[in-house]
mmCIF entry with sequence, helices, sheets and N, C-alpha, C, O atoms, coordinates in Angstrom:
data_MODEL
# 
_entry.id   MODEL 
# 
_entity.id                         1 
_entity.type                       polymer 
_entity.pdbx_number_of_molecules   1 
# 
_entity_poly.entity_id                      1 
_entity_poly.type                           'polypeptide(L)' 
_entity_poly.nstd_linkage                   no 
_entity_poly.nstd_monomer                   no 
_entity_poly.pdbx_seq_one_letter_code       
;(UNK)(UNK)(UNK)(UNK)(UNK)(UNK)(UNK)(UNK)(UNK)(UNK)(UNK)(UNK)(UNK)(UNK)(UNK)(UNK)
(UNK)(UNK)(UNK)(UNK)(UNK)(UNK)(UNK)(UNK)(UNK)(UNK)(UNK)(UNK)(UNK)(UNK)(UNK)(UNK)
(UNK)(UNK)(UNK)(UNK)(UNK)(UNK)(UNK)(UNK)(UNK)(UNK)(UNK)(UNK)(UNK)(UNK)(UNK)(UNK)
(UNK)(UNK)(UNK)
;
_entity_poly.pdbx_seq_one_letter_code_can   XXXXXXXXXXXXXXXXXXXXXXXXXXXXXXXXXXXXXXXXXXXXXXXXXXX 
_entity_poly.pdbx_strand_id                 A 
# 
loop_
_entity_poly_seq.entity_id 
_entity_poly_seq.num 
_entity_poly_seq.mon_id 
_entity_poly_seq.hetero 
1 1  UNK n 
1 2  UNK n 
1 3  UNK n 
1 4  UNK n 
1 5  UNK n 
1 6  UNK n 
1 7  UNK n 
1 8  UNK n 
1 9  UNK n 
1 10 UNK n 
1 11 UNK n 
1 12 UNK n 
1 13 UNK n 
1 14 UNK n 
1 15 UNK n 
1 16 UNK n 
1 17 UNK n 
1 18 UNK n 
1 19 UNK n 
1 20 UNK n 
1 21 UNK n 
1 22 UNK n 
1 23 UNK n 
1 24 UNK n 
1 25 UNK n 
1 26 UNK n 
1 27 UNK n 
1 28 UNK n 
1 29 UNK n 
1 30 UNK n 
1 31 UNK n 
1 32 UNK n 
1 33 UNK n 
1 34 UNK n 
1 35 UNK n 
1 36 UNK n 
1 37 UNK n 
1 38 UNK n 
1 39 UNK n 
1 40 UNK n 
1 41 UNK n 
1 42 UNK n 
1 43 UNK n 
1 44 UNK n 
1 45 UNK n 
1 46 UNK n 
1 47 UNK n 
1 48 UNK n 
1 49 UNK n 
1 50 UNK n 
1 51 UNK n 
# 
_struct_asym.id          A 
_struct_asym.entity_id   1 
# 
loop_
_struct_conf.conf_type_id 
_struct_conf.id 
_struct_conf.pdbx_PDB_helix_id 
_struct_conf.beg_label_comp_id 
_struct_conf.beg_label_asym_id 
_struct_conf.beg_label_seq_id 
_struct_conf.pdbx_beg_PDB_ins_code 
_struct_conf.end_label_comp_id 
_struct_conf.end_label_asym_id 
_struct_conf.end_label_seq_id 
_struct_conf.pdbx_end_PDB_ins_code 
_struct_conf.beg_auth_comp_id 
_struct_conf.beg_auth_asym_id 
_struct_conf.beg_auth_seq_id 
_struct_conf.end_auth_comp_id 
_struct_conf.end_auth_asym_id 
_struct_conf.end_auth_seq_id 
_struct_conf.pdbx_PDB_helix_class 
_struct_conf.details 
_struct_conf.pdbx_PDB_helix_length 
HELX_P HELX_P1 AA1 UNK A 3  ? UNK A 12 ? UNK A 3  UNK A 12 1 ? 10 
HELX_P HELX_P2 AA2 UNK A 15 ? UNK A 25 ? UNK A 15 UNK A 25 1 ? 11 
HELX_P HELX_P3 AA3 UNK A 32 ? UNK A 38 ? UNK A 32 UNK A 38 1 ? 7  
# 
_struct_conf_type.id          HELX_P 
_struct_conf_type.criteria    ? 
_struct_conf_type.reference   ? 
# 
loop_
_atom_site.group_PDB 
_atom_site.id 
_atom_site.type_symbol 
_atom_site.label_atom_id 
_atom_site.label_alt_id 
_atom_site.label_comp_id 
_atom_site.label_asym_id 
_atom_site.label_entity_id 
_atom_site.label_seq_id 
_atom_site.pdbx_PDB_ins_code 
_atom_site.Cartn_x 
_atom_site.Cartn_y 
_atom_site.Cartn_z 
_atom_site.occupancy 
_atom_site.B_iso_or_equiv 
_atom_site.pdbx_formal_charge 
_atom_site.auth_seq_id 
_atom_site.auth_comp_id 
_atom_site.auth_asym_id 
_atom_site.auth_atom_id 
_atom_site.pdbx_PDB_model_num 
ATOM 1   N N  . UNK A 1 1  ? 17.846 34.764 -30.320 1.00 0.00 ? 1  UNK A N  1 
ATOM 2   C CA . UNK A 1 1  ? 17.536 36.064 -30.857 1.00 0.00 ? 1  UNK A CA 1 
ATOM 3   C C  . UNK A 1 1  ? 18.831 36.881 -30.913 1.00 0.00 ? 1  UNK A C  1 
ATOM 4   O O  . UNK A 1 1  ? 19.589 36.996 -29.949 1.00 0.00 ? 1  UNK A O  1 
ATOM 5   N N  . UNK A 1 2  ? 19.065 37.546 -32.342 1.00 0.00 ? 2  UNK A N  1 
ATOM 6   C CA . UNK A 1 2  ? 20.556 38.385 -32.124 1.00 0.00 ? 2  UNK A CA 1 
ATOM 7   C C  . UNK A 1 2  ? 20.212 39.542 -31.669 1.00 0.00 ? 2  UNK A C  1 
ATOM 8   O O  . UNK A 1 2  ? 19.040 39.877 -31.496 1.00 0.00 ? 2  UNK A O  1 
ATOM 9   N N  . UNK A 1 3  ? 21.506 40.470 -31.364 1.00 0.00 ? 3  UNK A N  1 
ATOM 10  C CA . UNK A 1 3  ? 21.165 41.545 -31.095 1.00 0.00 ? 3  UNK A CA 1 
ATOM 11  C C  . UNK A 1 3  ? 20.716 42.634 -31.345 1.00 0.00 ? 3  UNK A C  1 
ATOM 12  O O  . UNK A 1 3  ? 20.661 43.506 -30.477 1.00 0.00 ? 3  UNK A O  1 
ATOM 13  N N  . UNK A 1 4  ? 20.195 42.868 -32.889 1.00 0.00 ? 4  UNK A N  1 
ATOM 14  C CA . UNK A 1 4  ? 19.878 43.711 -33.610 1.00 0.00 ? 4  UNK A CA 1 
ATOM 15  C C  . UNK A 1 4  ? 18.249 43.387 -33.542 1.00 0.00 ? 4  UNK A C  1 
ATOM 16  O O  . UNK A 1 4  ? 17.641 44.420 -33.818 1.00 0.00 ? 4  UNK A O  1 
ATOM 17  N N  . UNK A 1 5  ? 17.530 42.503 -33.319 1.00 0.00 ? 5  UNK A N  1 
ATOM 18  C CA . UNK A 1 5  ? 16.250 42.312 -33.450 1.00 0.00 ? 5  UNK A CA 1 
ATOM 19  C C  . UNK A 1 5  ? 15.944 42.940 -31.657 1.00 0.00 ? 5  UNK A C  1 
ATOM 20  O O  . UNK A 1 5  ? 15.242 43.914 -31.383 1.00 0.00 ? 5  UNK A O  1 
ATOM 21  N N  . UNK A 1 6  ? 16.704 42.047 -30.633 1.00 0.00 ? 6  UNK A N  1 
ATOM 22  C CA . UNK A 1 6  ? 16.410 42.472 -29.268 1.00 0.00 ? 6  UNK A CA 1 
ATOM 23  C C  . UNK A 1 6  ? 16.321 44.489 -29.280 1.00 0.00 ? 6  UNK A C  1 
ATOM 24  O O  . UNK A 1 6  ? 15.330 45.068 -28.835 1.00 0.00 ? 6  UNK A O  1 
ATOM 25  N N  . UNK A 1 7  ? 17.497 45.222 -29.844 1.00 0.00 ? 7  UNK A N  1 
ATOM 26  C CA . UNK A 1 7  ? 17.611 46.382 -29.458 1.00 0.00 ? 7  UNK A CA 1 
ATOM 27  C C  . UNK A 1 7  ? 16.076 46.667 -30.252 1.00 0.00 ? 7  UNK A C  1 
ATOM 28  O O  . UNK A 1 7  ? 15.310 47.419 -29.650 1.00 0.00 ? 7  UNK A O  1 
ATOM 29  N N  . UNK A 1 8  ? 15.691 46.188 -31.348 1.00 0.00 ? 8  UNK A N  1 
ATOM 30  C CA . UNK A 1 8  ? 14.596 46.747 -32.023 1.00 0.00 ? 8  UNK A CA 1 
ATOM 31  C C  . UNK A 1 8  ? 13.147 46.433 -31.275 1.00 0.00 ? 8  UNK A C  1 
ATOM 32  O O  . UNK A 1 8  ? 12.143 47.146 -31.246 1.00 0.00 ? 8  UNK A O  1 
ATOM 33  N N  . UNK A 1 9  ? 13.379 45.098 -30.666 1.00 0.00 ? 9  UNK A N  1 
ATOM 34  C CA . UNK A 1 9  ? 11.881 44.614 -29.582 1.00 0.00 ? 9  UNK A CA 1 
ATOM 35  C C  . UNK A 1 9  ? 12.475 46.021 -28.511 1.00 0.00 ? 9  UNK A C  1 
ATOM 36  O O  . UNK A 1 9  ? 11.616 46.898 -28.607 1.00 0.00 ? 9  UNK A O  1 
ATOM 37  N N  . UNK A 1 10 ? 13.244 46.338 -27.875 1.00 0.00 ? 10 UNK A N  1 
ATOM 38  C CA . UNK A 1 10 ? 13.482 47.001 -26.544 1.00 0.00 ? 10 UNK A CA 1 
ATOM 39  C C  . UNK A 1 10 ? 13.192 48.592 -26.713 1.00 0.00 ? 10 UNK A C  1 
ATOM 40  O O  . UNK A 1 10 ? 12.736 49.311 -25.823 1.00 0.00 ? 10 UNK A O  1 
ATOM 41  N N  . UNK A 1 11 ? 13.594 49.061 -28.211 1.00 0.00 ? 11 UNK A N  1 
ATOM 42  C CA . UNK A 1 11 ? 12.955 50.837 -28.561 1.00 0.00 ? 11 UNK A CA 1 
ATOM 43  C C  . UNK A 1 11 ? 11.572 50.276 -28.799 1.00 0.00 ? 11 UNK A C  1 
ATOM 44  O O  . UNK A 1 11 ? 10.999 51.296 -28.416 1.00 0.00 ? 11 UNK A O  1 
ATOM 45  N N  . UNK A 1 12 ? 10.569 49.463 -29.128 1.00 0.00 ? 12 UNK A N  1 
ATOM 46  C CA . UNK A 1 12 ? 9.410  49.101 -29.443 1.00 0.00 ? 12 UNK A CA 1 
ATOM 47  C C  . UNK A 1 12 ? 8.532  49.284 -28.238 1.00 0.00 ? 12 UNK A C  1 
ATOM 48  O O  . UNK A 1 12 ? 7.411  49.789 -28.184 1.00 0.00 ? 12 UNK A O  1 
ATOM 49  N N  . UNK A 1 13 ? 9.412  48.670 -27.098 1.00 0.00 ? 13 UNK A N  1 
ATOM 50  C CA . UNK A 1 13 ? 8.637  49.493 -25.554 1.00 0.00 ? 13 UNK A CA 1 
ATOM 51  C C  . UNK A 1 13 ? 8.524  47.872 -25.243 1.00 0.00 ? 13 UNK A C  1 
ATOM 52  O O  . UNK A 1 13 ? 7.711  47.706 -24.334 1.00 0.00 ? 13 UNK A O  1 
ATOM 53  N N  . UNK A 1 14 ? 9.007  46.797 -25.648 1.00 0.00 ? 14 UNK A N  1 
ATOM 54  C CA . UNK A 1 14 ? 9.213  45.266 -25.062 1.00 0.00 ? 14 UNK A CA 1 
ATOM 55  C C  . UNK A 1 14 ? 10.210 45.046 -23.951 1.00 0.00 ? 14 UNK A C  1 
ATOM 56  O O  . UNK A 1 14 ? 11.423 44.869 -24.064 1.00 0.00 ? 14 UNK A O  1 
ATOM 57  N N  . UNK A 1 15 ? 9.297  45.100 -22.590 1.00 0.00 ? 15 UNK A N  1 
ATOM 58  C CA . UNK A 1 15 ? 10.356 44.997 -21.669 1.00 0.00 ? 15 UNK A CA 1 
ATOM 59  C C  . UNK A 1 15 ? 11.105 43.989 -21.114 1.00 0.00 ? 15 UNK A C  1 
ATOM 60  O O  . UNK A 1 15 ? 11.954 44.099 -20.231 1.00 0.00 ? 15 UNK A O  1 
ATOM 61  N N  . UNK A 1 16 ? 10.538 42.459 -21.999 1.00 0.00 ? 16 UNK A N  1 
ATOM 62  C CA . UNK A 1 16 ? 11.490 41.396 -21.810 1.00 0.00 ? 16 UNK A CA 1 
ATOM 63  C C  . UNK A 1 16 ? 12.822 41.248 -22.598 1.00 0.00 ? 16 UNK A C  1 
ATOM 64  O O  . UNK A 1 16 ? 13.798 40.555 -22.314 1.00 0.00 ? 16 UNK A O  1 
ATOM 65  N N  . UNK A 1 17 ? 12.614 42.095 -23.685 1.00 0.00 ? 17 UNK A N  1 
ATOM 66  C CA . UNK A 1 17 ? 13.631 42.685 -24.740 1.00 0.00 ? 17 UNK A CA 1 
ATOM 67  C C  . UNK A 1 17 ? 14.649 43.129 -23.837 1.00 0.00 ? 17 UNK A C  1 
ATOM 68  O O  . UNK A 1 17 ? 15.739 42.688 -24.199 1.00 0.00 ? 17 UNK A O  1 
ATOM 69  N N  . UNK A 1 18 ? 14.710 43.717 -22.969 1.00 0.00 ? 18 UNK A N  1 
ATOM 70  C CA . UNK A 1 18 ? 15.477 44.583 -22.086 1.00 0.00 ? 18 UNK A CA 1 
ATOM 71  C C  . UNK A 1 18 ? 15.606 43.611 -21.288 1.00 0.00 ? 18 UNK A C  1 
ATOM 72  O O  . UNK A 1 18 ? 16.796 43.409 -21.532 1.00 0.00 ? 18 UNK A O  1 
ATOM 73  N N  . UNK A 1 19 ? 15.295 42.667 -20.358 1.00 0.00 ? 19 UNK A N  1 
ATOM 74  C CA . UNK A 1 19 ? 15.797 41.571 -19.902 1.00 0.00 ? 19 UNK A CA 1 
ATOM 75  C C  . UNK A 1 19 ? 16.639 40.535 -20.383 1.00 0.00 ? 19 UNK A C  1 
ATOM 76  O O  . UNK A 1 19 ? 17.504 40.079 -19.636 1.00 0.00 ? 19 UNK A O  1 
ATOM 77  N N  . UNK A 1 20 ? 16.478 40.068 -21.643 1.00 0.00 ? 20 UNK A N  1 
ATOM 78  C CA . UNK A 1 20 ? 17.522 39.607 -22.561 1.00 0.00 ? 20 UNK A CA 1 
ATOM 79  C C  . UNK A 1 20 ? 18.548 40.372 -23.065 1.00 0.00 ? 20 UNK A C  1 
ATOM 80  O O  . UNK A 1 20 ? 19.394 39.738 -23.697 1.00 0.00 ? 20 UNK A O  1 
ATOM 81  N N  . UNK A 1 21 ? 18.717 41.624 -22.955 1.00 0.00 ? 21 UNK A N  1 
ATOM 82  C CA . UNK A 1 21 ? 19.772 42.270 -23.344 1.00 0.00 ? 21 UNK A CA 1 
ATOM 83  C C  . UNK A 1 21 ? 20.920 42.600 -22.334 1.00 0.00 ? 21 UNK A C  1 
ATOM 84  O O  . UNK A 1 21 ? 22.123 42.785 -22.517 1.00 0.00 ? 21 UNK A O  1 
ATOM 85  N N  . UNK A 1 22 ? 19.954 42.614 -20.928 1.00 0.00 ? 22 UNK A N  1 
ATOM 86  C CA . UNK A 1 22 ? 20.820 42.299 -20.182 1.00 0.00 ? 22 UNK A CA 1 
ATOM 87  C C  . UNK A 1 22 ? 21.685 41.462 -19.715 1.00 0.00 ? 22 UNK A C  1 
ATOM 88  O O  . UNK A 1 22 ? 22.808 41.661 -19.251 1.00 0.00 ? 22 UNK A O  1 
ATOM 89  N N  . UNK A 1 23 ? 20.804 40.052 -19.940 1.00 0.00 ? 23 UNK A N  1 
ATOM 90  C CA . UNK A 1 23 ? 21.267 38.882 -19.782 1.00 0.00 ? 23 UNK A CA 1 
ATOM 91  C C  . UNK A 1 23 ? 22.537 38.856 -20.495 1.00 0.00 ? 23 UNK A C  1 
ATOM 92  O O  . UNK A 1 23 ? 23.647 38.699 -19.987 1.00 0.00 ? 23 UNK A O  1 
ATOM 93  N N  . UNK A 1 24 ? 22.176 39.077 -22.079 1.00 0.00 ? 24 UNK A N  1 
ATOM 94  C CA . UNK A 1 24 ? 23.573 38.698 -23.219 1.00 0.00 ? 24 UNK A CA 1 
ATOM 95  C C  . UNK A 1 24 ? 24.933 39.668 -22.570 1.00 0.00 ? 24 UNK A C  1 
ATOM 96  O O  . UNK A 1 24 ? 26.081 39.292 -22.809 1.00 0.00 ? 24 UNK A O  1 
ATOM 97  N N  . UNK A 1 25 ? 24.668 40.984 -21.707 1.00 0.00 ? 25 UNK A N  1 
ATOM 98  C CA . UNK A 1 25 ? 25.845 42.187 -21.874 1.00 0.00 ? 25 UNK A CA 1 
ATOM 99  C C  . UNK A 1 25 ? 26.438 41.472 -20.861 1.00 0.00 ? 25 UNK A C  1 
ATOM 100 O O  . UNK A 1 25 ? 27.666 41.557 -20.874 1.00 0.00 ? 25 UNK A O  1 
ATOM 101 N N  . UNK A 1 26 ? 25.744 40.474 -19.574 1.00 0.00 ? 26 UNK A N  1 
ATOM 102 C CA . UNK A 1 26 ? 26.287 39.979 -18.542 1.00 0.00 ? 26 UNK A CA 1 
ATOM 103 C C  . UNK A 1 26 ? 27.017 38.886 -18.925 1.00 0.00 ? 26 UNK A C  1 
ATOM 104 O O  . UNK A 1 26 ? 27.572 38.406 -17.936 1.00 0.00 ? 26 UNK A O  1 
ATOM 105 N N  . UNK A 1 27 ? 27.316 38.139 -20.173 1.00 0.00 ? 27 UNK A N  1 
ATOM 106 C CA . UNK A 1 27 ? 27.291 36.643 -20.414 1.00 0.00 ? 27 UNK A CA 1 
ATOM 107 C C  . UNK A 1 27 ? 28.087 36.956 -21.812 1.00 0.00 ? 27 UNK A C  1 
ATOM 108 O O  . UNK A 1 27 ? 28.431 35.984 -22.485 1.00 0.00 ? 27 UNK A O  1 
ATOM 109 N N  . UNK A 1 28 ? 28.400 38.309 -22.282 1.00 0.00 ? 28 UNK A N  1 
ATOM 110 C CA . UNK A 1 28 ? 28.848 38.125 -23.762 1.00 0.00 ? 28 UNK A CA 1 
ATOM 111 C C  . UNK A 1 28 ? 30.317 38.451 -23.630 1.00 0.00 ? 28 UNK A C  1 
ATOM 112 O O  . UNK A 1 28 ? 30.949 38.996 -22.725 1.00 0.00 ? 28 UNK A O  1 
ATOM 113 N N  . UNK A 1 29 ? 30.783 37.800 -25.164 1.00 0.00 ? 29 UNK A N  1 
ATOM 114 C CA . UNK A 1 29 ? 32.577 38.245 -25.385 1.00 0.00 ? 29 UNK A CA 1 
ATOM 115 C C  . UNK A 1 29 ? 32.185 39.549 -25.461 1.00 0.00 ? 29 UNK A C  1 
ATOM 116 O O  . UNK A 1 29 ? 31.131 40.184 -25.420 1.00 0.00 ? 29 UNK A O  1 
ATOM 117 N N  . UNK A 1 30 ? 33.611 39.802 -25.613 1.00 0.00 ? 30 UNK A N  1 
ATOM 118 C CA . UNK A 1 30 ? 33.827 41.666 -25.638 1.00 0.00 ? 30 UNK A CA 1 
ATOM 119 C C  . UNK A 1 30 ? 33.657 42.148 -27.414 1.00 0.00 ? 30 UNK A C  1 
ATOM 120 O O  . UNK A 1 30 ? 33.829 43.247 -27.940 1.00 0.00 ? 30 UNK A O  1 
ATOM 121 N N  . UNK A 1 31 ? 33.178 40.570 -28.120 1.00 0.00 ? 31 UNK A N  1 
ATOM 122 C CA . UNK A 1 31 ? 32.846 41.293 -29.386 1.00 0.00 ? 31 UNK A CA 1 
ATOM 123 C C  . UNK A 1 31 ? 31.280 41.307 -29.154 1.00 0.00 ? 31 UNK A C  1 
ATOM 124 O O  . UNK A 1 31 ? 30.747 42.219 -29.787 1.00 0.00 ? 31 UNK A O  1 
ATOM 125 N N  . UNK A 1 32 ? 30.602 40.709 -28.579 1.00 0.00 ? 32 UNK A N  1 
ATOM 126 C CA . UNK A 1 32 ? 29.057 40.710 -28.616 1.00 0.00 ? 32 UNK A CA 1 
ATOM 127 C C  . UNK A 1 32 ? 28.916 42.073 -28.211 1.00 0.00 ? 32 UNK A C  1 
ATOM 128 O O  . UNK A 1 32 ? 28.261 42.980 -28.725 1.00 0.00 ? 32 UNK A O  1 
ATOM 129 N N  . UNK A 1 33 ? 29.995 42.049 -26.716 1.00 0.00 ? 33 UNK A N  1 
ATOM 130 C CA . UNK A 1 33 ? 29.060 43.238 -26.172 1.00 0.00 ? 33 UNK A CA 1 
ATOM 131 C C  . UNK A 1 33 ? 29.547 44.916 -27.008 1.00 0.00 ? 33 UNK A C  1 
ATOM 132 O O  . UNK A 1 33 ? 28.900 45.947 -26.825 1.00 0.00 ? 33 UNK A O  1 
ATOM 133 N N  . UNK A 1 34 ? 30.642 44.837 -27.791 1.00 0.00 ? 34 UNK A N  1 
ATOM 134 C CA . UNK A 1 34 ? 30.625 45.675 -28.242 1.00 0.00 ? 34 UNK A CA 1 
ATOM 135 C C  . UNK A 1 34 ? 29.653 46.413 -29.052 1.00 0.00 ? 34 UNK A C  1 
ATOM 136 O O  . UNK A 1 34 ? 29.311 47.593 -29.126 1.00 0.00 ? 34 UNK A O  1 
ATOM 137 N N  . UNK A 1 35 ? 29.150 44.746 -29.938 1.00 0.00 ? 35 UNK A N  1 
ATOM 138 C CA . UNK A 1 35 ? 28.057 44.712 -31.147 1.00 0.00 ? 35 UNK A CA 1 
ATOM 139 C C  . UNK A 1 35 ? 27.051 45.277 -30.349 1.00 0.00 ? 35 UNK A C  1 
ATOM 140 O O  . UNK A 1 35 ? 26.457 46.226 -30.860 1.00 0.00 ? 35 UNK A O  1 
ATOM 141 N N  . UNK A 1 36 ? 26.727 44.945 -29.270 1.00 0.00 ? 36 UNK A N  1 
ATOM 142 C CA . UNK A 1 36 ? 25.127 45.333 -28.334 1.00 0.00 ? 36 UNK A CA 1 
ATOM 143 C C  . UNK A 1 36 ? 25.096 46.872 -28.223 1.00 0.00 ? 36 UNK A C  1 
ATOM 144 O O  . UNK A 1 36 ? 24.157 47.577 -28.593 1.00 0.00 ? 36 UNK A O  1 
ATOM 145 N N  . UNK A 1 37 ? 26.552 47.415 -27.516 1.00 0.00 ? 37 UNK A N  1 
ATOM 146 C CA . UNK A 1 37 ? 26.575 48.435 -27.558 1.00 0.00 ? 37 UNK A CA 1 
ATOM 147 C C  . UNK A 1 37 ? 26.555 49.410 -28.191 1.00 0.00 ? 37 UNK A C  1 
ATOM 148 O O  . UNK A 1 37 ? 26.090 50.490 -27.827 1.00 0.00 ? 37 UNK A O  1 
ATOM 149 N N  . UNK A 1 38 ? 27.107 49.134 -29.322 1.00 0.00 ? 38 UNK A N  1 
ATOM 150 C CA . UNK A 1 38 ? 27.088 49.931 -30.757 1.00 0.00 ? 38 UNK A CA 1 
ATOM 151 C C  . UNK A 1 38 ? 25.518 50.389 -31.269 1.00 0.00 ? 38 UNK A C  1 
ATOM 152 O O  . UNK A 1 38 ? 25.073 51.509 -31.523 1.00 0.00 ? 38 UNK A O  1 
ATOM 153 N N  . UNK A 1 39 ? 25.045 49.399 -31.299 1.00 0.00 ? 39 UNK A N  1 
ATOM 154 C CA . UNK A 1 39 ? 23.560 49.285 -31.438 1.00 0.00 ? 39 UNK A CA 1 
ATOM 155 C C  . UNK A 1 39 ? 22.552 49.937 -30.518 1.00 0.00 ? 39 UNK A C  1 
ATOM 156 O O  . UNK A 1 39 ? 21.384 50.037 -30.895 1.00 0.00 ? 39 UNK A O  1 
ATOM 157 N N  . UNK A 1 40 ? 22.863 50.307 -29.543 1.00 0.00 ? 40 UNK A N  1 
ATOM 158 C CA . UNK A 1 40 ? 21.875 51.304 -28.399 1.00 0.00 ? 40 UNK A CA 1 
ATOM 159 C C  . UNK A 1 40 ? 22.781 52.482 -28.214 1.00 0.00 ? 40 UNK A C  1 
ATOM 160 O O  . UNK A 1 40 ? 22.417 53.136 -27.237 1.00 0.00 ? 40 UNK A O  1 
ATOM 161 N N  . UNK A 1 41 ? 23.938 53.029 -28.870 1.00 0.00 ? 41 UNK A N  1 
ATOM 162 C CA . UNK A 1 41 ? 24.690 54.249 -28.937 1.00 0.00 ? 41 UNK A CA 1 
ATOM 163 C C  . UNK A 1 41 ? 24.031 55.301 -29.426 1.00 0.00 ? 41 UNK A C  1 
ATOM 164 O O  . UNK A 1 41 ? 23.755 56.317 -28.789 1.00 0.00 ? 41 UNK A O  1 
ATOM 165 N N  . UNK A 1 42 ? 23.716 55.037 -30.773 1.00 0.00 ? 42 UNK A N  1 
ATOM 166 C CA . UNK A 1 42 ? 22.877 55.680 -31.620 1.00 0.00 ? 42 UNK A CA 1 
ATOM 167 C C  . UNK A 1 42 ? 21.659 56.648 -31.083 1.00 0.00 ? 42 UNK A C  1 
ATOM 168 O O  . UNK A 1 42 ? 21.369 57.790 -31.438 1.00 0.00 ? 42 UNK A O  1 
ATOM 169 N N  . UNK A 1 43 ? 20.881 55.557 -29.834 1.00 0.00 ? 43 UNK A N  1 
ATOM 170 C CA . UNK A 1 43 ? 19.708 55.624 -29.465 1.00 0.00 ? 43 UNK A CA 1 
ATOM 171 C C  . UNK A 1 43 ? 20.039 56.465 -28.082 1.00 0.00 ? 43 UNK A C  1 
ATOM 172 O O  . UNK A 1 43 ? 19.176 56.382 -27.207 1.00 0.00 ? 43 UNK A O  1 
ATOM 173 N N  . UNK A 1 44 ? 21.023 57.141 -27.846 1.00 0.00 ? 44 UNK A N  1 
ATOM 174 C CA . UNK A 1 44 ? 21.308 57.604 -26.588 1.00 0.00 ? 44 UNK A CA 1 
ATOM 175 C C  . UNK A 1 44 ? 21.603 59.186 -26.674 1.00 0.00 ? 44 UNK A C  1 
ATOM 176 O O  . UNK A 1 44 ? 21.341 59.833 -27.688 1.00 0.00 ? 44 UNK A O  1 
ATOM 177 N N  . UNK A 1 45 ? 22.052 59.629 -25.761 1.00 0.00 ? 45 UNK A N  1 
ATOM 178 C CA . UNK A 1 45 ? 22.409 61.521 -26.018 1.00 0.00 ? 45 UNK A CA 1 
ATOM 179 C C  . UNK A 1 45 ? 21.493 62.153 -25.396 1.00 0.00 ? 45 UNK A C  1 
ATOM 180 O O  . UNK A 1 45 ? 21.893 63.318 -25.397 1.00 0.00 ? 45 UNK A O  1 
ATOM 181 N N  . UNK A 1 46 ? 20.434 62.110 -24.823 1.00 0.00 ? 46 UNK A N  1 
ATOM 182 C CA . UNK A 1 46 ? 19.367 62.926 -24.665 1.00 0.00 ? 46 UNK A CA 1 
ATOM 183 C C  . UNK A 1 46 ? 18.983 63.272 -23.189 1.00 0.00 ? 46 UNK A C  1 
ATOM 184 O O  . UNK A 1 46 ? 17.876 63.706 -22.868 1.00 0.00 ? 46 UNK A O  1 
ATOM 185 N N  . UNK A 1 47 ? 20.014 63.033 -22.325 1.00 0.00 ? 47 UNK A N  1 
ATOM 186 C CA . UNK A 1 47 ? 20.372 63.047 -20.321 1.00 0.00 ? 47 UNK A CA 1 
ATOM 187 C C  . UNK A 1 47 ? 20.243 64.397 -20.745 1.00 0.00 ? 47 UNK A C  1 
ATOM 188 O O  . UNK A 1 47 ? 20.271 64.797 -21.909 1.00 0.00 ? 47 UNK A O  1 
ATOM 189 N N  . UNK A 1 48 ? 20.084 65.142 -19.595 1.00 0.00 ? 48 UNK A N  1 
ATOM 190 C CA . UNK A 1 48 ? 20.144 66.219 -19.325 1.00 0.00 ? 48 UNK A CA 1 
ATOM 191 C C  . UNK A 1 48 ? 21.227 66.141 -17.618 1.00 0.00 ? 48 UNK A C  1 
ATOM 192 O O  . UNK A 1 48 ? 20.992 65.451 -16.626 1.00 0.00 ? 48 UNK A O  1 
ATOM 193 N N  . UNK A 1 49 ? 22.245 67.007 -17.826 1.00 0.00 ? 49 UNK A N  1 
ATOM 194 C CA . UNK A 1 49 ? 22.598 66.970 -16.402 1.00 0.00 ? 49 UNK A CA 1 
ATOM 195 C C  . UNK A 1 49 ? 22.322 68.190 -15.406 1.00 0.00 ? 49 UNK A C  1 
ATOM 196 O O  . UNK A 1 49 ? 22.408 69.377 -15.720 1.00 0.00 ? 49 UNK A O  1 
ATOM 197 N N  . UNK A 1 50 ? 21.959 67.665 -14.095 1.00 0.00 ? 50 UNK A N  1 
ATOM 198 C CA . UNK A 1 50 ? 21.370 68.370 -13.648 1.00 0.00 ? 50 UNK A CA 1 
ATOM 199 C C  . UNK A 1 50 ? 22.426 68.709 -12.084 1.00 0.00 ? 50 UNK A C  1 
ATOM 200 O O  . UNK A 1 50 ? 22.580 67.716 -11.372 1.00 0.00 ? 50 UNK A O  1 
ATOM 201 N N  . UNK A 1 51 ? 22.899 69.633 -11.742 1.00 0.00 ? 51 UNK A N  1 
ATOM 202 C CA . UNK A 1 51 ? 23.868 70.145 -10.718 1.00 0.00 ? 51 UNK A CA 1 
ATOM 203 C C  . UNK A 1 51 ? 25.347 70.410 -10.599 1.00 0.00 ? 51 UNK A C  1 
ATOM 204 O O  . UNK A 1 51 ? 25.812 70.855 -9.549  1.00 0.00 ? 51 UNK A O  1 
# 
């Protein structure tokens, strides 16, 4: 499974999606994991910090 289908099972609310994505960020070149990362960037921003 590439990484563009996993990030799409893992916003879908698939939490083995998120187990395989971990797997690949632990196990990938620094071009995969860039690609992985790039791909859940988008989907991020929304922390609130608190103290």
């Amino acid at each position: 499974m590439d990484a563009p289908e996993l990030v799409d099972r893992l916003l879908g609310g698939e939490r083995r999606a998120l187990a395989r994505l971990l797997t690949r960020v632990e196990e990938a070149t620094p071009d995969e994991l860039r690609e992985t990362i790039g791909l859940l960037h988008a989907h991020t921003g929304r922390a609130q910090l608190v103290g």
